[in-house]
C-alpha positions in Angstrom: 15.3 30.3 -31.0 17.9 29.2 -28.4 18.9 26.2 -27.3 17.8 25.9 -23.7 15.8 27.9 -21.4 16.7 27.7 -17.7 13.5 29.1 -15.2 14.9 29.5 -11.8 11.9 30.4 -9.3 13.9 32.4 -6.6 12.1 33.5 -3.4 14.7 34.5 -0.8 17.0 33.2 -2.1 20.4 35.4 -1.7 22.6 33.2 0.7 23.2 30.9 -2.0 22.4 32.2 -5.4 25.9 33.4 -6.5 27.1 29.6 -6.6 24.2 28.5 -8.8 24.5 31.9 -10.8 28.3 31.1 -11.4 27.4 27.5 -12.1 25.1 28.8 -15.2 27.2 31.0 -16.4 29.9 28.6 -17.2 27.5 27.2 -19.9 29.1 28.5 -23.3 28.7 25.9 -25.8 24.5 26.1 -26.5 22.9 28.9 -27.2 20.5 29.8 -23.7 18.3 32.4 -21.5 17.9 32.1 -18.0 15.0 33.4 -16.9 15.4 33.9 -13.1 11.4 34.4 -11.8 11.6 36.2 -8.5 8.0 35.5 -6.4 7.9 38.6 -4.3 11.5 38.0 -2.4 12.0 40.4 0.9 15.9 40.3 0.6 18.7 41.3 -2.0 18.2 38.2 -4.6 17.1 40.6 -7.4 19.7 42.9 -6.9 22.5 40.1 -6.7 20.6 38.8 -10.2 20.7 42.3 -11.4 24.8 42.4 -11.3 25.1 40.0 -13.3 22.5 40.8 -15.7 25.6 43.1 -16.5 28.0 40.8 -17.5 25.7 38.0 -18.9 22.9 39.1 -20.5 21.4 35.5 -21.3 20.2 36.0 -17.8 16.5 37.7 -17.2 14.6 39.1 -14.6 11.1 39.1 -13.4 9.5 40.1 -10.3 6.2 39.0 -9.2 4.3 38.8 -6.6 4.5 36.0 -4.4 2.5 32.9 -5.1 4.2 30.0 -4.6 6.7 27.8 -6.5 4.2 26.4 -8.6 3.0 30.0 -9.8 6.4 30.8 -10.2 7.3 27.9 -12.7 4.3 28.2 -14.7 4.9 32.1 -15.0 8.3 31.1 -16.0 7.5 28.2 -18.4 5.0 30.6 -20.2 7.8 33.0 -20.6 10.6 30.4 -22.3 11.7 30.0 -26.0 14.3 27.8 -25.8 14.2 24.0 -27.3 14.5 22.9 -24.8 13.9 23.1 -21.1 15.4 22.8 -17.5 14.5 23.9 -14.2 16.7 25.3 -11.4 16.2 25.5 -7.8 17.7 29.0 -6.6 19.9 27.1 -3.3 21.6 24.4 -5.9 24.2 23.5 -8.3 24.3 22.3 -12.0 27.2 21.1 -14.1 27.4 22.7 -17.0 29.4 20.6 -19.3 26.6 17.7 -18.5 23.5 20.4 -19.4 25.6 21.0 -22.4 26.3 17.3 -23.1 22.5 16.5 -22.9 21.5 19.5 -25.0 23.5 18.2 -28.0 22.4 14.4 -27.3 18.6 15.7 -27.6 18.9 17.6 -30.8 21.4 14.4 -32.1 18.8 11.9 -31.2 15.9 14.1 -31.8 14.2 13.0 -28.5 11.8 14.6 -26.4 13.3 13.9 -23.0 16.8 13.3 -21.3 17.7 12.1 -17.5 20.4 12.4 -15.5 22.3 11.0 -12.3 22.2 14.0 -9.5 23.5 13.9 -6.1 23.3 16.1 -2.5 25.7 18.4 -1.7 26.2 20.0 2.2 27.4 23.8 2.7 31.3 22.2 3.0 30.9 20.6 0.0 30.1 17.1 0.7 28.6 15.0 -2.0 26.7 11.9 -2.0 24.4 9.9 -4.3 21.0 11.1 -5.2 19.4 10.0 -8.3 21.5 7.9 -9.9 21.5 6.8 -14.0 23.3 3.6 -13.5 22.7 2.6 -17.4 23.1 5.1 -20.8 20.4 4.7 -23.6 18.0 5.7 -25.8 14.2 4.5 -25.0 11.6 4.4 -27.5 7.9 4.5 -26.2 7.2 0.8 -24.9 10.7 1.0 -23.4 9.4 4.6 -21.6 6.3 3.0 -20.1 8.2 -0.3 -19.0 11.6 1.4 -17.3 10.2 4.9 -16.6 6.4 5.3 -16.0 6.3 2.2 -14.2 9.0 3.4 -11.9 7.9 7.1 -11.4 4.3 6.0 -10.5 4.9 1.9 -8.5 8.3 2.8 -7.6 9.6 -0.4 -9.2 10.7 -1.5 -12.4 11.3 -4.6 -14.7 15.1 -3.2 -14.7 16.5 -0.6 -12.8 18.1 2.2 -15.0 17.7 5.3 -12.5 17.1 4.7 -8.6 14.6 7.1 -8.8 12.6 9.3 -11.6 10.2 12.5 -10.1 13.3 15.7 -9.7 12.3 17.9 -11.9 15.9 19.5 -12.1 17.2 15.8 -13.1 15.8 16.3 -16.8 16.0 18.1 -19.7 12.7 18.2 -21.9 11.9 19.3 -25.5 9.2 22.4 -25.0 7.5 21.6 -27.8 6.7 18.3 -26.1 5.6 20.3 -23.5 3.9 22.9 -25.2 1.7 20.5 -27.5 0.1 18.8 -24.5 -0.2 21.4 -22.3 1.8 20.4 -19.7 2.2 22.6 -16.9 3.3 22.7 -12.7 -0.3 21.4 -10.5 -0.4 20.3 -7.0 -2.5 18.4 -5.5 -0.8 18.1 -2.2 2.2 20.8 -1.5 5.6 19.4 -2.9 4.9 17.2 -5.4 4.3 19.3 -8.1 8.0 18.5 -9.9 7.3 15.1 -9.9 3.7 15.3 -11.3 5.4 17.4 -14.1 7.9 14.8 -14.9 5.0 12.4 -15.0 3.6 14.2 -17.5 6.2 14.4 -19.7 7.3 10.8 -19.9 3.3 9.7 -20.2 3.8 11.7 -24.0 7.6 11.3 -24.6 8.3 9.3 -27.7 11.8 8.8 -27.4 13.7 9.5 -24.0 17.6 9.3 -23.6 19.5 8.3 -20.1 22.8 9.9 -19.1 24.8 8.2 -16.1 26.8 11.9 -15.5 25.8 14.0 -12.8 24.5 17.1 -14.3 22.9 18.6 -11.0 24.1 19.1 -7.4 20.8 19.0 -4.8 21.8 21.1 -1.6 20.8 19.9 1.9 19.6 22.8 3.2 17.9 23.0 6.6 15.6 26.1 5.6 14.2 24.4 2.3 10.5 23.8 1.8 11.0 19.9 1.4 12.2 20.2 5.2 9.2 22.3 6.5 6.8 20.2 8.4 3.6 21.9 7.6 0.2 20.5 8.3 -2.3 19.8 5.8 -6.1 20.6 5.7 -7.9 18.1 3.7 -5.1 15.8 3.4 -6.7 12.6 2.7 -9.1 14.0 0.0 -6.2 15.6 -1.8 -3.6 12.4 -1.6 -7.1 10.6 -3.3 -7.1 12.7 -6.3 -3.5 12.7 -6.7 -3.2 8.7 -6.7 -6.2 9.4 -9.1 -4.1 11.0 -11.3 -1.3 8.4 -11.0 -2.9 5.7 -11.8 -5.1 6.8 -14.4 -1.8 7.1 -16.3 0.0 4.1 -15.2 -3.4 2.4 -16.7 -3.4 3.9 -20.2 -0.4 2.6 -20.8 -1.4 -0.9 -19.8 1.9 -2.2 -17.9 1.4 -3.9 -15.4 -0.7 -7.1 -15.4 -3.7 -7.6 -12.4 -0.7 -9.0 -10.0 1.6 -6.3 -10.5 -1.5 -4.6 -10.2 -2.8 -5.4 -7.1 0.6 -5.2 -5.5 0.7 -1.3 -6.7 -2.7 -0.8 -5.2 -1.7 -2.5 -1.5 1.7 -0.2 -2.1 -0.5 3.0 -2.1 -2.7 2.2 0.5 0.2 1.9 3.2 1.6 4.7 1.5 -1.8 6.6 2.3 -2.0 5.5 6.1 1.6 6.4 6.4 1.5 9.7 5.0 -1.8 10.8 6.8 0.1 9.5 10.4 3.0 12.0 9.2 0.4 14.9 8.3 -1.7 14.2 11.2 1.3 13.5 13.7 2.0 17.7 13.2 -1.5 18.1 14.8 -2.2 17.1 19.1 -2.7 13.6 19.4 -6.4 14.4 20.2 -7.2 16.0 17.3 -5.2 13.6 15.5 -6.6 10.5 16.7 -10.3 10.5 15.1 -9.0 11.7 11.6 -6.4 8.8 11.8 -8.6 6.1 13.6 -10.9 6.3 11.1 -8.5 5.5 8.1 -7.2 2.6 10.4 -10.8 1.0 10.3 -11.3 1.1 6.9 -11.2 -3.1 6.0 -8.8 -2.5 2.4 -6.2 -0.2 4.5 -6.5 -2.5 7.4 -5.7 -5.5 5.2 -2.7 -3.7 3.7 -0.8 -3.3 6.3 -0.5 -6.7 7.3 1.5 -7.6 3.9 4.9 -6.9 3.6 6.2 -3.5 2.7 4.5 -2.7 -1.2 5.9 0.8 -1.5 9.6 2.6 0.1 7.8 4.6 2.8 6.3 1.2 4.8 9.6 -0.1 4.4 11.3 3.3 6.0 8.8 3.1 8.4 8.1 -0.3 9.7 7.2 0.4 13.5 4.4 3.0 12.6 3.1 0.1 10.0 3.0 -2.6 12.6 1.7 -0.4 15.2 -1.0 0.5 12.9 -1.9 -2.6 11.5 -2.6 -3.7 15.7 -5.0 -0.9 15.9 -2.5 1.0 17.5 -3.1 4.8 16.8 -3.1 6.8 20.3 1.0 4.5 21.1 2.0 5.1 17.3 0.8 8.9 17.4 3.2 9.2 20.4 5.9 7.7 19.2 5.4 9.8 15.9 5.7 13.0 18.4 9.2 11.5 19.6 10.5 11.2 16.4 9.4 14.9 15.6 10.9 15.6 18.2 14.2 14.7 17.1 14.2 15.6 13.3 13.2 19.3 14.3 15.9 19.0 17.2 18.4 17.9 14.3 17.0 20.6 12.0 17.5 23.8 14.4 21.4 22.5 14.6 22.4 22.1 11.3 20.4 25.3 10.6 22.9 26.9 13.9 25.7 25.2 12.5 25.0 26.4 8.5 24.2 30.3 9.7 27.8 30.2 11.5 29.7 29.0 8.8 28.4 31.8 6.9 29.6 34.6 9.6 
């Protein structure tokens, strides 16, 4: 058995696959296979894979046809032997000293689960802070629930050891762990199947280490899925189930007292409102308008957002809350429209500017 299996789901992927090939390759110290699950791509990705198949032959290939990223890391995760485990994204960067580092620190510590500080990188090589480790440990499982769980699912914690905990691609997990509890990629909604995978993993992780290294580089790239506006049928029914799910786990664990509680539940409800405006903003305003009015109505939403900001997103977006919380939806739909506007305005440059950098 190898160390480490990478699964890299790759669909169209060849403008920047080379760098994150290269940056694999450069792993020598564990033992590995990269299993590189192509999900019915149009362009050259499996023949760059291909070459260098030839000169590495840790590296496998596998074309399917196309399903999604969550097909493709299942398909992938049902294919792996290693140890351990760690998931690519075809447009990014990893370190591989750090991957290396963090494979010897789990087998040394015999722990199920290791994070790490990653950051963004731009096409000219820019890089800023992403999620960031700012404290190196080893967590047993009360620790896990207090520091991690609570984080990943109220998006606060008692201390702050990682700014935030739901990348996929900023941990390293044991696939036995994985394997005994069946743990697998679902979505409920569209893009937060990483996360909920993550989630999984800490709710059964025994023993968890922290590294304050960056062991991955996150590309901004314009044509990524994260930074497709897409609208959602049956959004409100699937954001239900997926808080379901959340807090059914935060729960078990017992972690938060009826305060910390409540507080948690106000949090999602502006997140809900909030995140239904941006689903329903992609739609006219007059379709819009009922689906939204109706959430607005509803007496434990309505009462949320008149407290303070409970959760990151009312505190990003503070006009659509107040607006909202005044019964506001036709003025706060149109404003959402402006501020489409923009971002997809912003979108098509740096997507201009990216394709002529590569000419």
């Amino acid at each position: 058995m190898v160390d480490l299996s990478i699964i890299v789901p790759v669909y169209n992927g060849e403008r920047y696959l080379k760098q994150l090939l290269d940056s694999i390759h450069a792993i020598t110290i564990v033992s590995m296979e990269v299993l590189f699950i192509d999900d019915g791509s149009a362009d050259n990705s499996g023949e760059i894979i291909k070459a260098y198949m030839e000169k590495d032959r840790r590296f496998s290939y596998c074309k399917k046809e196309n399903g999604g990223i969550v097909s493709a890391r299942n398909y992938g995760l049902q294919r792996a032997t290693g140890e351990f485990l760690f998931f690519a994204d075809q447009d990014d960067i990893l370190e591989a000293a750090v991957l290396e580092r963090a494979v010897e620190r789990l087998k040394k510590e015999k722990a199920d689960m290791l994070l790490f500080s990653t950051e963004y990188v731009n096409d000219a090589g820019n890089r800023s802070a992403c999620d960031t480790v700012s404290e190196e440990g080893v967590y047993t499982e009360k620790e896990i629930g207090d520091l991690f769980i609570r984080k990943l699912v109220t998006r606060y914690a008692k201390r702050e050891v990682v700014t935030y905990i739901g990348h996929i691609w900023a941990a390293v997990i044991s696939r036995k762990l994985v394997a005994k509890h069946a743990i697998c990629f679902k979505r409920f909604i569209s893009i937060e199947d990483d996360l909920l995978f993550v989630l999984d993993s800490i709710d059964h992780a025994k023993r968890l280490i922290t590294m304050c290294d960056t062991g991955y580089y996150w590309r901004k790239n314009p044509d990524s899925r994260t930074r497709k506006m897409r609208y959602i049928e049956d959004f409100a029914e699937k954001k239900r189930r997926y808080y379901g799910y959340r807090t059914e786990i935060l729960k078990r664990h017992g972690i938060c007292n009826d305060e910390e509680l409540e507080k948690y539940y106000t949090g999602i409800r502006q997140e809900f409102i909030l995140d239904m405006l941006d689903n329903e903003g992609l739609r006219s305003v007059w379709k819009a308008y009922p689906a939204l009015k109706k959430y607005v109505k509803n007496s434990e939403i309505r009462e949320a957002l008149l407290k303070p900001p409970c959760c990151p997103l009312a505190g990003r977006y503070r006009m659509e809350k107040h607006l909202l919380s005044k019964g506001r939806v036709f003025l706060v739909l149109v404003y959402k429209k402006g501020k489409y506007g923009k971002a997809m305005f912003a979108n098509r440059m740096r997507r201009c500017i990216y394709h002529n950098i590569d000419r």
